[in-house]
C-alpha positions as CSV (number, residue, x, y, z in Angstrom):
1,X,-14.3,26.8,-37.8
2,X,-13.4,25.1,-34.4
3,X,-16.0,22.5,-33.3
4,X,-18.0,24.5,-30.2
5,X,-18.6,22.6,-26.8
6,X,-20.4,23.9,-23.7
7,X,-19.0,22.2,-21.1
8,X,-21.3,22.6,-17.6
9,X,-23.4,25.1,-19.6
10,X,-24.5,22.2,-22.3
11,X,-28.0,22.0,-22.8
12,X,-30.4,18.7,-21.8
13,X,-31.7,18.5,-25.7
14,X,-28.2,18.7,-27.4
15,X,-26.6,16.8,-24.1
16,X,-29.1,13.8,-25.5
17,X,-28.7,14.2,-29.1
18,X,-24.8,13.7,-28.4
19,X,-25.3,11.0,-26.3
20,X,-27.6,8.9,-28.4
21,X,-26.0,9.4,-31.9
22,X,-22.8,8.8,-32.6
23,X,-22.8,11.6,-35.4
24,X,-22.3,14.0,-32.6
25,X,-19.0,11.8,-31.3
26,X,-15.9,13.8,-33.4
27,X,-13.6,12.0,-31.2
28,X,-12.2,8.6,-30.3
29,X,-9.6,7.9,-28.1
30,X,-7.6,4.5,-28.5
31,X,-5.6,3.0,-25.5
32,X,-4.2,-0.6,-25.5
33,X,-5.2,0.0,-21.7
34,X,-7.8,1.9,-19.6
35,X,-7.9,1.6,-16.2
36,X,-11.1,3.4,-14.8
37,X,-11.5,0.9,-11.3
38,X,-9.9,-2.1,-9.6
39,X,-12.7,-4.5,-10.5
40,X,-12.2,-4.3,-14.4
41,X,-8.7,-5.1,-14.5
42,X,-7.5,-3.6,-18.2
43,X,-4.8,-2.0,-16.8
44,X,-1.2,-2.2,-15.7
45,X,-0.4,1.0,-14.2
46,X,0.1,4.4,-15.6
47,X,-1.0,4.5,-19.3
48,X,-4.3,3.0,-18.2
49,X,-4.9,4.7,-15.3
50,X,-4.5,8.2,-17.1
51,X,-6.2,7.0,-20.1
52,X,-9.2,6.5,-17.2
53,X,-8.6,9.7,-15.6
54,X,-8.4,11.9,-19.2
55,X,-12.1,9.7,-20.0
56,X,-13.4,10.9,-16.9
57,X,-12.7,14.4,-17.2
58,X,-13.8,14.5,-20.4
59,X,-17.3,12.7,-19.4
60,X,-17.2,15.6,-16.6
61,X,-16.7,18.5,-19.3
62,X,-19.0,17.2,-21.6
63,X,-15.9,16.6,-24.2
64,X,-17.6,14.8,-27.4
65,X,-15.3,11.3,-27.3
66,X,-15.7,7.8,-27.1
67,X,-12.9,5.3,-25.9
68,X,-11.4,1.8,-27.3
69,X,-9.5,-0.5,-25.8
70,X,-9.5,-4.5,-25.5
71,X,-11.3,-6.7,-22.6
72,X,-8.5,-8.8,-21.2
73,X,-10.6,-11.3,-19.8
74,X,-7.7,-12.4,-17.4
75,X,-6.4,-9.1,-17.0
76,X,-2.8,-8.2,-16.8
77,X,-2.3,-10.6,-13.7
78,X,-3.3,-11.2,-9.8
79,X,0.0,-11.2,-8.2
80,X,1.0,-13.8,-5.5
81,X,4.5,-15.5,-4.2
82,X,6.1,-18.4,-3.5
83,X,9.7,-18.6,-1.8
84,X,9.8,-15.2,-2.6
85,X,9.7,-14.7,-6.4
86,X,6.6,-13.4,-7.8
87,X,3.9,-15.5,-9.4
88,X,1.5,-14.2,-12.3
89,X,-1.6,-15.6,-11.6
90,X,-5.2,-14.6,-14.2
91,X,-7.3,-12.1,-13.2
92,X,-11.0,-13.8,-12.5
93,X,-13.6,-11.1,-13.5
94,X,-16.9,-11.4,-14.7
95,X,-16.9,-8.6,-17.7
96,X,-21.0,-9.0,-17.9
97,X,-21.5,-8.1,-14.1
98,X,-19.4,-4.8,-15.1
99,X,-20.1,-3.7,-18.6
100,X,-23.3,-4.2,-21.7
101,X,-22.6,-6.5,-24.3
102,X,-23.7,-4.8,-27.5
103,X,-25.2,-6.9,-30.6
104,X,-22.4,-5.8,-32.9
105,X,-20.1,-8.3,-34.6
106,X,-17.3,-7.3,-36.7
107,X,-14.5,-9.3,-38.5
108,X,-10.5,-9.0,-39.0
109,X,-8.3,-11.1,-41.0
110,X,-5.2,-13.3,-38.8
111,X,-3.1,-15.8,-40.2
112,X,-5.8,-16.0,-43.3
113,X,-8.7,-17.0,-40.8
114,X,-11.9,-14.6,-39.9
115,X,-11.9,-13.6,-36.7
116,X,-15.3,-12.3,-34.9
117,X,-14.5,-9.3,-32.9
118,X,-17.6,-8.1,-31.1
119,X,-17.9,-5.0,-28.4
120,X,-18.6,-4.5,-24.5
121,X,-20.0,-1.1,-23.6
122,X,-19.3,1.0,-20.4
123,X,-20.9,4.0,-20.4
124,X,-19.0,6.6,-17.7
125,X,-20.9,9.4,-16.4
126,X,-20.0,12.4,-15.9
127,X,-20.7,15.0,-13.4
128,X,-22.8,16.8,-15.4
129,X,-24.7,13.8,-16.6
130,X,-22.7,13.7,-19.9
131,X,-21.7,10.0,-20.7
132,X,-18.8,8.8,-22.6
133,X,-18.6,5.4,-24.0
134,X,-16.3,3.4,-23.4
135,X,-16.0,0.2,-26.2
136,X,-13.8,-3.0,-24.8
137,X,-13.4,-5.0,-28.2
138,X,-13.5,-9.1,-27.7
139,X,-12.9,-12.1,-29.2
140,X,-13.8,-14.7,-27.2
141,X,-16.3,-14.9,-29.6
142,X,-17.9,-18.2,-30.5
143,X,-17.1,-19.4,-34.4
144,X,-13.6,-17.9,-33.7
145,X,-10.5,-21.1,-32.7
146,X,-9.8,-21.8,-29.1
147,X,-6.4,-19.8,-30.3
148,X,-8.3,-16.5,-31.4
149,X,-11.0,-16.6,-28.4
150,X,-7.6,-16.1,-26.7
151,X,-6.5,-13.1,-28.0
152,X,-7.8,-10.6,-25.8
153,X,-7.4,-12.5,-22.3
154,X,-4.1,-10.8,-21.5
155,X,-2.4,-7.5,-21.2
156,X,0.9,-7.7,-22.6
157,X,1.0,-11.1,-22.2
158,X,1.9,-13.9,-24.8
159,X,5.0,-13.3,-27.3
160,X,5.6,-10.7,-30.5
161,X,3.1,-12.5,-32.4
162,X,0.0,-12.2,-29.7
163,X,1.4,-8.5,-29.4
164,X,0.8,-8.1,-33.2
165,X,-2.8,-10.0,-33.4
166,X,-3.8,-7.5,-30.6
167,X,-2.2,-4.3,-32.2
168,X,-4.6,-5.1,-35.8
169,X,-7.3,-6.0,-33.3
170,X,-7.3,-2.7,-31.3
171,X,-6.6,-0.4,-34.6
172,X,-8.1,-2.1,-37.6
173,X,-11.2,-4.4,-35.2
174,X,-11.4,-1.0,-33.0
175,X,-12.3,1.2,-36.0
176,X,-14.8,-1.2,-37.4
177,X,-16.3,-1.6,-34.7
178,X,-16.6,2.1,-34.3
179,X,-18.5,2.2,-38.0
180,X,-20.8,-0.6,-37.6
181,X,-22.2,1.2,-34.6
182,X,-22.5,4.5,-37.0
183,X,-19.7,6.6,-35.9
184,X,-19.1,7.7,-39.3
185,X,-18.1,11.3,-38.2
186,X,-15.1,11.2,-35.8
187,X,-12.6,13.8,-37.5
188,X,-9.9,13.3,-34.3
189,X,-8.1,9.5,-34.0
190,X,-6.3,10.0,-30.5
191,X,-3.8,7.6,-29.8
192,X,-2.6,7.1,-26.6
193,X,0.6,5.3,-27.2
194,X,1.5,3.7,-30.3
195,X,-0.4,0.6,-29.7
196,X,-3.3,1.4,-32.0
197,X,-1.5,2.5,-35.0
198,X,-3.1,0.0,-37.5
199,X,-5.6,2.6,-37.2
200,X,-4.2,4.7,-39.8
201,X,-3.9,1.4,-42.0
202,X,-7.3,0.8,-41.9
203,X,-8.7,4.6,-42.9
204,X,-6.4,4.3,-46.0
205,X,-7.4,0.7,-46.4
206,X,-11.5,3.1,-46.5
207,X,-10.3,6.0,-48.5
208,X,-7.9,4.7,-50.9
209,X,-4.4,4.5,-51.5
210,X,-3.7,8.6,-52.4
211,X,-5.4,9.6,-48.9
212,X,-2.3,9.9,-47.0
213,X,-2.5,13.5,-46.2
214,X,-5.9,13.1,-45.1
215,X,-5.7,10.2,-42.8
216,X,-2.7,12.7,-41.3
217,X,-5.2,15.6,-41.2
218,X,-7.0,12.9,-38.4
219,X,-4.4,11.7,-36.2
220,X,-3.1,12.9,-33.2
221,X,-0.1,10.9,-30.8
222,X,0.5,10.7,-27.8
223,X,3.9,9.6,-26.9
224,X,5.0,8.0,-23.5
225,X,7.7,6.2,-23.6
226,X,11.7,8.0,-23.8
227,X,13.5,4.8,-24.2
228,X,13.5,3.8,-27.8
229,X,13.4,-0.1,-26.5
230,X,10.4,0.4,-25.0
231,X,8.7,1.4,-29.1
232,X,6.7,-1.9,-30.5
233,X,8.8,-3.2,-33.8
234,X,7.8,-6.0,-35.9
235,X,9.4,-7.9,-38.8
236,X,8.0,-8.2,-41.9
237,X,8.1,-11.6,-41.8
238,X,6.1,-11.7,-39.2
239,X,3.4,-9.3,-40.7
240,X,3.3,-11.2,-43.8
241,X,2.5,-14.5,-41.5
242,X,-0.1,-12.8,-39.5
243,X,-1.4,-9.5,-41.4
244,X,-3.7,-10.2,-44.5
245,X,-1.9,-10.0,-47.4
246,X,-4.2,-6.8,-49.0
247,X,-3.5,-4.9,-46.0
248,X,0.5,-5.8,-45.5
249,X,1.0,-4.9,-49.4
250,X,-1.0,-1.2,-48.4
251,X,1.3,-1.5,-45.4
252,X,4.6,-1.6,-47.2
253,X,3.7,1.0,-49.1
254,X,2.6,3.3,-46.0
255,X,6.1,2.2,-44.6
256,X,9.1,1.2,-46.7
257,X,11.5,0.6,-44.3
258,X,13.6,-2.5,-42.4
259,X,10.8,-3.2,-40.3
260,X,7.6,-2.5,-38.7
261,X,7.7,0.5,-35.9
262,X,4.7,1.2,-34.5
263,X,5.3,4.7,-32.9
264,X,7.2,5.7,-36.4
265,X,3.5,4.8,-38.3
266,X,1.9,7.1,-35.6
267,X,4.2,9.9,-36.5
268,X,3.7,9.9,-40.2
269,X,0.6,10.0,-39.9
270,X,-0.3,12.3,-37.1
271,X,-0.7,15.6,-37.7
272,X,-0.4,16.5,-33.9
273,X,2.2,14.7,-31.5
274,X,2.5,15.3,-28.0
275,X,5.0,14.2,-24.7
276,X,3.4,14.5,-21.6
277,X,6.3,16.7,-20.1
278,X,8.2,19.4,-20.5
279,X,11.6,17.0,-20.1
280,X,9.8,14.1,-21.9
281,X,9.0,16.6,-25.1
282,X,13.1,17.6,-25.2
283,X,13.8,13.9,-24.8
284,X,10.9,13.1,-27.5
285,X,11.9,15.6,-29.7
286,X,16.1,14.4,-30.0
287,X,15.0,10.9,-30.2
288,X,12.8,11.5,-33.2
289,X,14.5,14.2,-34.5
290,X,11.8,16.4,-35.5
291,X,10.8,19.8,-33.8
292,X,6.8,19.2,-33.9
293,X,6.6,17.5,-30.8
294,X,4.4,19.5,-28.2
295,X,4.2,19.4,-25.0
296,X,0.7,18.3,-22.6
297,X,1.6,17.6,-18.9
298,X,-0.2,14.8,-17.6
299,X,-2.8,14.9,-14.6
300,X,-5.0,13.2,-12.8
301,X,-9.0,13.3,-12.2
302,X,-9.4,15.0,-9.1
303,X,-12.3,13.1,-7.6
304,X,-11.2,9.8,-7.7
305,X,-8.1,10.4,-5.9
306,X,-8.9,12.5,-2.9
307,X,-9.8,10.9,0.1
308,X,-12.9,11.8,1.8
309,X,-11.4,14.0,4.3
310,X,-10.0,16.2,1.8
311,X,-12.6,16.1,-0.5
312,X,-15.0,17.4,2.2
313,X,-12.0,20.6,3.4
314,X,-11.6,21.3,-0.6
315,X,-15.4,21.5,0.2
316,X,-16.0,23.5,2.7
317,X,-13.3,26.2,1.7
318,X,-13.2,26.2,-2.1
319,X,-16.7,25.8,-3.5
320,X,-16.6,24.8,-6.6
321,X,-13.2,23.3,-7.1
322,X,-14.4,19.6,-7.7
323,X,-15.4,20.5,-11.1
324,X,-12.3,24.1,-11.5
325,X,-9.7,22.0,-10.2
326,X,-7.4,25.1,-10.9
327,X,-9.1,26.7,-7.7
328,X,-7.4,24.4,-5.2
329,X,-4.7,27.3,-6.0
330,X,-6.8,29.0,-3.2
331,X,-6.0,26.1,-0.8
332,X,-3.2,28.6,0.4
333,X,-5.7,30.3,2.8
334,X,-6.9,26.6,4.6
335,X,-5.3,26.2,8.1
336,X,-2.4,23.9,8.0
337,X,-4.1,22.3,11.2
338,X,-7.0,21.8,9.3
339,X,-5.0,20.1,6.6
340,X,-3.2,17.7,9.0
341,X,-6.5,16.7,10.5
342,X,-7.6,15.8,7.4
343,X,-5.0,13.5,6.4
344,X,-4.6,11.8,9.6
345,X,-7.6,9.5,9.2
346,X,-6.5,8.5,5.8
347,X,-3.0,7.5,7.1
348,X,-5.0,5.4,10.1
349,X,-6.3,3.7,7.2
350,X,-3.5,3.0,5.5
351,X,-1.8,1.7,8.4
352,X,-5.2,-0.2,9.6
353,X,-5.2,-2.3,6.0
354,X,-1.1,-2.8,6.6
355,X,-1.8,-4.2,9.9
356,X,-4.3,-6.4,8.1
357,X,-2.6,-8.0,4.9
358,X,1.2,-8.0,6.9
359,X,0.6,-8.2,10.5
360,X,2.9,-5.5,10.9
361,X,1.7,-2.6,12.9
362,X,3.0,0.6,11.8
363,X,3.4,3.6,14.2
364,X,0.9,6.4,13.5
365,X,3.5,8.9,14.7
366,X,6.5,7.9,12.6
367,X,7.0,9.2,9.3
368,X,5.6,6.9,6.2
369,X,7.0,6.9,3.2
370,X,5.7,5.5,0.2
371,X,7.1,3.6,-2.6
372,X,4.6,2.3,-5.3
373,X,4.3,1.5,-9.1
374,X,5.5,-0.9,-11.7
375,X,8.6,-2.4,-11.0
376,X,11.3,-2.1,-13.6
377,X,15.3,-1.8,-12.8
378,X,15.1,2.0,-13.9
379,X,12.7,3.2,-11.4
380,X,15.0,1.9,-8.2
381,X,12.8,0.8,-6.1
382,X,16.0,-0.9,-3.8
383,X,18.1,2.3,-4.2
384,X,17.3,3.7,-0.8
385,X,18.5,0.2,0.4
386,X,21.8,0.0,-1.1
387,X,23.7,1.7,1.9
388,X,21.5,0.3,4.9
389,X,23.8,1.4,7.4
390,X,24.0,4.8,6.7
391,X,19.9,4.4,6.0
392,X,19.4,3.4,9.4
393,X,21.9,6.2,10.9
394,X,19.5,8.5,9.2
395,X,15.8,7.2,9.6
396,X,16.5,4.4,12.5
397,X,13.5,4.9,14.6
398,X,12.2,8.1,12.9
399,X,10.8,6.5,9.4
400,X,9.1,3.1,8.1
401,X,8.5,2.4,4.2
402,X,5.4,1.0,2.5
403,X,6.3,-0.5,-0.3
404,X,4.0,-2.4,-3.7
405,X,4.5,-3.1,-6.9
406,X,4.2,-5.5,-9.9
407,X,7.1,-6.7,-12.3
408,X,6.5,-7.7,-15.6
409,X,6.2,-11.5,-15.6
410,X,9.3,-11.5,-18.1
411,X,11.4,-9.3,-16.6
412,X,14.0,-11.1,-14.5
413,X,16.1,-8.5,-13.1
414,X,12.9,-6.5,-11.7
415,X,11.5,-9.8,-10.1
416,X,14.9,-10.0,-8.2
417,X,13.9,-6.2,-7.0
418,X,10.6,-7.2,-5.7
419,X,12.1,-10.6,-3.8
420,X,14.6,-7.8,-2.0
421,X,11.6,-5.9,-0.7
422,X,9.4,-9.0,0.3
423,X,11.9,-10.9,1.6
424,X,15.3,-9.6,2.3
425,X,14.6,-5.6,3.2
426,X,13.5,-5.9,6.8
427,X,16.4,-8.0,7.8
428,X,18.4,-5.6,5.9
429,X,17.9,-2.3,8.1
430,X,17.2,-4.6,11.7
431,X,14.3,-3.4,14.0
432,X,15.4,0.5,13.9
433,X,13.5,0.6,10.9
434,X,10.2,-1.3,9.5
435,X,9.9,-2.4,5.9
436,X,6.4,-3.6,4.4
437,X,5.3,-4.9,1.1
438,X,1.6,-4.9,-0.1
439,X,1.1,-7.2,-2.6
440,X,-0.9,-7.5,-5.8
441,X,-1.2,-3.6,-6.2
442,X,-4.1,-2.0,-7.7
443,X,-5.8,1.2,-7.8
444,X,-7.6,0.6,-5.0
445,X,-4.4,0.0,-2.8
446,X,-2.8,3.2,-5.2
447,X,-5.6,5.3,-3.3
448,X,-4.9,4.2,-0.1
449,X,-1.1,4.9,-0.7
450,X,-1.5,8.2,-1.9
451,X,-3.8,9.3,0.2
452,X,-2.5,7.6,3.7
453,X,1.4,8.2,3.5
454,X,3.0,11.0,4.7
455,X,6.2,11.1,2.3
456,X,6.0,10.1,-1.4
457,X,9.7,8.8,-3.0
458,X,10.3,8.7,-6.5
459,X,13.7,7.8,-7.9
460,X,13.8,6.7,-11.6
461,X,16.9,7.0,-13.6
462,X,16.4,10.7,-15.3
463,X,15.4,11.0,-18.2
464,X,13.2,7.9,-18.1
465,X,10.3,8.6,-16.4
466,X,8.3,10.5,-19.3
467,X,5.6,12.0,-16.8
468,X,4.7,10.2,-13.9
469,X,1.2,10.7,-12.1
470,X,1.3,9.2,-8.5
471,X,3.4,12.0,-7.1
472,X,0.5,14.4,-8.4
473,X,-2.1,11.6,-7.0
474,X,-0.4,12.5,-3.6
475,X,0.0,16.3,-4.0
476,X,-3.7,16.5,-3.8
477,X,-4.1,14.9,-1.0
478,X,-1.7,17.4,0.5
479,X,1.7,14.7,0.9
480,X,4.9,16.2,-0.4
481,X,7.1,14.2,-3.1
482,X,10.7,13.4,-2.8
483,X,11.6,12.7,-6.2
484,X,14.7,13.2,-8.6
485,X,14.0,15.9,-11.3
486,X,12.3,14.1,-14.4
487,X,9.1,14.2,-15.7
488,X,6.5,16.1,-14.2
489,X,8.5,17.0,-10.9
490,X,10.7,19.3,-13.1
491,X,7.5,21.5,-13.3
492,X,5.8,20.8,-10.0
493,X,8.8,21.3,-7.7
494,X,9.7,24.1,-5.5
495,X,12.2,23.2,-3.3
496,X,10.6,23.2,0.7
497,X,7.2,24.8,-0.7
498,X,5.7,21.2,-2.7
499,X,8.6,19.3,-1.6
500,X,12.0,17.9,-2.0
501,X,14.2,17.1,-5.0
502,X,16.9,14.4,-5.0
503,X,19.8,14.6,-7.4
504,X,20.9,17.3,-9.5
505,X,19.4,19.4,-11.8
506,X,18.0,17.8,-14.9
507,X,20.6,18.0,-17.8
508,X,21.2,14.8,-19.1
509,X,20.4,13.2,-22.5
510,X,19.5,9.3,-22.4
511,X,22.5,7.9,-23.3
512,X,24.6,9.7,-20.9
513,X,26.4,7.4,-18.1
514,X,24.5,7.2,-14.5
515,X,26.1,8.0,-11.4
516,X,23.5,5.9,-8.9
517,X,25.7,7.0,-5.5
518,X,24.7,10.8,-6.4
519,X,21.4,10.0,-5.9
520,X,21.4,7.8,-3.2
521,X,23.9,10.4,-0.9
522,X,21.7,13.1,-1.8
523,X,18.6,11.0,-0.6
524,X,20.0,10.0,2.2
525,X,21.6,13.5,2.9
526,X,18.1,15.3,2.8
527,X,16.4,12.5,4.7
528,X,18.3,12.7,7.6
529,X,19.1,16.4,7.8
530,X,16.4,18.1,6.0
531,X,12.9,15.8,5.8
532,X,13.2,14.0,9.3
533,X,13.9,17.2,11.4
534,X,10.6,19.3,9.6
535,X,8.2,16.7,10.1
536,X,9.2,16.2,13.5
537,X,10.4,19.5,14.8
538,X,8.7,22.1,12.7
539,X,5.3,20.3,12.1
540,X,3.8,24.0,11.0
541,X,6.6,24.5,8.7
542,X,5.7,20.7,7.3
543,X,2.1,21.8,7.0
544,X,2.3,24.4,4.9
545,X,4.9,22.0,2.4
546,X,1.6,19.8,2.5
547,X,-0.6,22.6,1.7
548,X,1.8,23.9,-0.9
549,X,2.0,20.5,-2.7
550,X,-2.5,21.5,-2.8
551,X,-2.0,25.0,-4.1
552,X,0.9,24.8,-6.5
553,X,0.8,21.4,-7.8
554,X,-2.9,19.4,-7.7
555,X,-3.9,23.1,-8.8
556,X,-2.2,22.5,-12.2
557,X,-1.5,18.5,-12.5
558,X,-5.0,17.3,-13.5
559,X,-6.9,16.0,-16.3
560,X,-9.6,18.7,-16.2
561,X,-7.0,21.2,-17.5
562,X,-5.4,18.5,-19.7
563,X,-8.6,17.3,-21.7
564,X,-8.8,21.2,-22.1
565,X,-6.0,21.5,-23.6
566,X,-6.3,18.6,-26.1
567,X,-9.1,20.3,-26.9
568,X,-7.9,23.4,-28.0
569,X,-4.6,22.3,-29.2
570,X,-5.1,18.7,-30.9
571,X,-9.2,18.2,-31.6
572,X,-9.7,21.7,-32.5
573,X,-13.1,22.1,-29.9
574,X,-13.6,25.3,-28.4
575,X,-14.9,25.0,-25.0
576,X,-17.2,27.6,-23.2
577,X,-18.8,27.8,-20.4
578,X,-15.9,26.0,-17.9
């Protein structure tokens, strides 16, 4: 029998038994990072941000979960720079002005010492007044070593060996935790990433050794990432330092092979997998060989990603769609006047806060395009600046750029990217054409992005972005993308009705070879004779792209219809009433 959920309908007496005993939680939802606001900084960008949105929709639908992740005490990192290069500076926060500490004190075994993990509670309400717990696990715990307090300060910081402490910590410290607060009946263990798949570990290491095929019957995976460098691996010599020994001998037996993969423990034992694409499912599917891969879109939660402009039109003309996202499909009867009005204060802004941090000003009539999200050398954030003449033939005087981003503080090649578009870009394209870089880039400045430009560029090397979620993020707010044709564009693009595609269609497999000046003479191609000439000669005709991006794409792309469908697909809840 499926599990039976009512959504909006949900009752005040069952609402509170659910709430107050964890009995009624039959899911829990592990994410090395959840990013639900700029002021708790466990997040680096797009797995923690969705992880926040997918909790928030599911506090808004009354979905039965709770969420795990770690604290991060100094975050992932402030960004700053000095000659140019970036600078990874800690993240100050104050964890008890933001979330509960909670009594309970659990332990895990590292490098043959105990080490206290204890729990933070925030509890996110939904617009229903269902909450959903969120637990951020700790061990800046006195008792524990200077060494161990340390272990959940940073966000993919530290070497293979802090990676490792924090993967039994989140998995095996995440689960106990779970019990010794009486969650003794969760029958779904959602992993969001492979980060957290020590949890599997520890249910064998609770129901013995010939429980295999029932700590499967529990799991479910999500997988993100289609590059298989990008999958955690760990020797065995390193396990057998840092794992304790009881639970590295039940390891080896769970996996006898050359090493430690921590997506390949997911997949044995998970009895649901998903990409979250339609591309990134193909891509998952070769790369793992195996057939069982399904597919759940990503999306984003509505209501934290409109601006207030929009929220009050969605308002006015689609009652009811803050809860039904899938009714902003009606948004194709709203004036496209009314639409651009809407989105003009959230560009002034945009360009208001530029002024501000750059001391550039920005002209409110020119076309903006934004550029923001993690820096890495196969998203391109410099490919529109690799033929700067033929960039300022096309947009000189007719389009400025916005751009923000973080590297990883390891990643050399990607901090040479970012010191191009601080430092070298605006002397690059001359005057014709203005160039500005907001640093240290956050949700809060993702919102203003999304919300304020008028143009939204994407060009990763295809296949490798698995998803993708700012392009949907603007689609809501009614700003076209201009994207190559990977991840979640494949699906949400209609060429001149929810924007523009750059490239050509999606057929290759990971390993094929790259042809960068295809993309770039396409981009600069449209730009010039397609993009530039409908925002400034047809506005109506670049209205209704904007209110076609609404209706077709923010419609579909968001994480009320995606917690839905983990329901009925992965956790086995029927919902009624939504």
């Amino acid at each position: 029998m499926p599990k039976m959920i009512y959504g909006n309908d949900i009752g005040h007496s069952l609402r509170f038994m659910m709430e107050q005993d964890p009995a009624f939680r039959t899911v829990a939802y592990f994410s090395m990072e959840i990013g639900l606001k700029s002021s708790i900084p466990t997040y680096s960008g797009g797995l923690g941000v969705l992880a926040g949105d997918i909790l928030k929709s599911a506090a808004d639908l009354g979905v039965p979960i709770v969420g795990v992740t770690l604290l991060y005490r100094k975050g992932y990192f402030r960004q700053s720079f000095e000659e140019c290069l970036q600078k990874a500076l800690p993240v100050e926060w104050e964890p008890e002005k933001e979330l509960t500490l909670l009594p309970n004190e659990v332990t895990v075994m590292i490098e043959d010492r105990i080490v206290k993990v204890r729990a933070w509670c925030l509890e996110l309400q939904g617009r229903t007044g269902f909450t959903v717990p969120i637990y951020f696990l700790d061990t800046d715990v006195e008792g524990n070593t200077s060494a161990d307090r340390e272990l959940t300060w940073y966000l993919y910081g530290g070497d293979e060996r802090y990676r490792l402490c924090q993967e039994i910590i989140l998995g095996s410290g995440g689960l106990r935790v779970l019990r010794d607060m009486g969650y003794a009946n969760i029958d779904d263990y959602h992993l969001n990433e492979g980060h957290a798949a020590f949890i599997a570990l520890e249910l064998i290491r609770e129901m013995g050794y010939e429980s295999y095929d029932r700590v499967r019957e529990k799991g479910v995976f999500t997988t993100h990432t289609p590059v298989s460098a990008g999958h955690d691996h760990f020797t065995w010599d390193l396990i057998n330092r840092v794992m304790d020994s009881s639970m590295a001998r039940r390891l080896r037996r769970m996996m006898p092979t050359e090493d430690v993969s921590m997506t390949e423990i997911a997949l044995r034992y998970s009895r649901y997998i998903n990409g979250v694409s339609q591309k990134h499912t193909q891509v998952s599917r070769a790369m793992y060989g195996r057939d069982d891969v399904d597919c759940i879109t990503n999306g984003i939660h509505t209501l934290t990603w409109v601006s207030p402009e929009m929220e009050k039109l969605f308002t006015k003309h689609i009652p009811g769609w803050d809860n039904a996202p899938e009714r902003l499909v009606k948004a194709v009867q709203i004036p496209v006047d009314e639409i651009r009005a809407a989105h003009a204060p959230a560009k002034k802004r945009l360009l208001d806060y530029v002024e501000e941090k750059t001391g550039k000003e920005l002209d409110p009539e020119r076309l903006t395009i934004g550029f923001a999200r993690r820096v890495a050398q196969y998203k391109r954030a410099d490919l529109i600046l690799r033929d700067t003449a033929r960039l300022v033939k096309a947009a000189g005087g007719k389009a400025q750029f916005i751009f923000s981003g973080k590297a990883h503080p390891n990643d050399g090649p990607a901090r040479e990217i970012l010191k191009k578009l601080l430092c070298e870009a605006q002397n690059m394209v001359g005057t014709d054409i203005t160039v500005v870089f907001l640093e240290d880039y956050d949700m809060d400045k993702a919102a203003l992005l999304v919300q304020g430009v008028d143009l939204w560029l994407n060009n990763p090397i295809r296949p490798r972005e698995a998803s993708g979620t700012s392009g949907m993020k603007c689609a809501l707010n009614g700003i076209p993308n201009f994207s190559v044709l990977d991840g979640w564009w494949i699906e949400g693009w209609v060429e001149g009705v929810t924007g523009w595609s750059i490239g050509p269609s999606p057929t290759e497999t990971i390993n094929d070879q790259y042809d960068d000046e295809v993309d770039l003479d396409d981009l600069l191609d449209k730009l010039e004779k397609v993009i530039i000439p409908t925002f400034y000669d047809k506005p109506e005709e670049w209205g209704k792209v904007m209110r076609g991006a609404i209706a077709l794409n923010a419609s579909y792309f968001n994480t009320h219809r995606v917690v839905r469908e983990y329901c009925e697909r992965a956790y086995g809840i029927q919902m009624r009433g939504l």
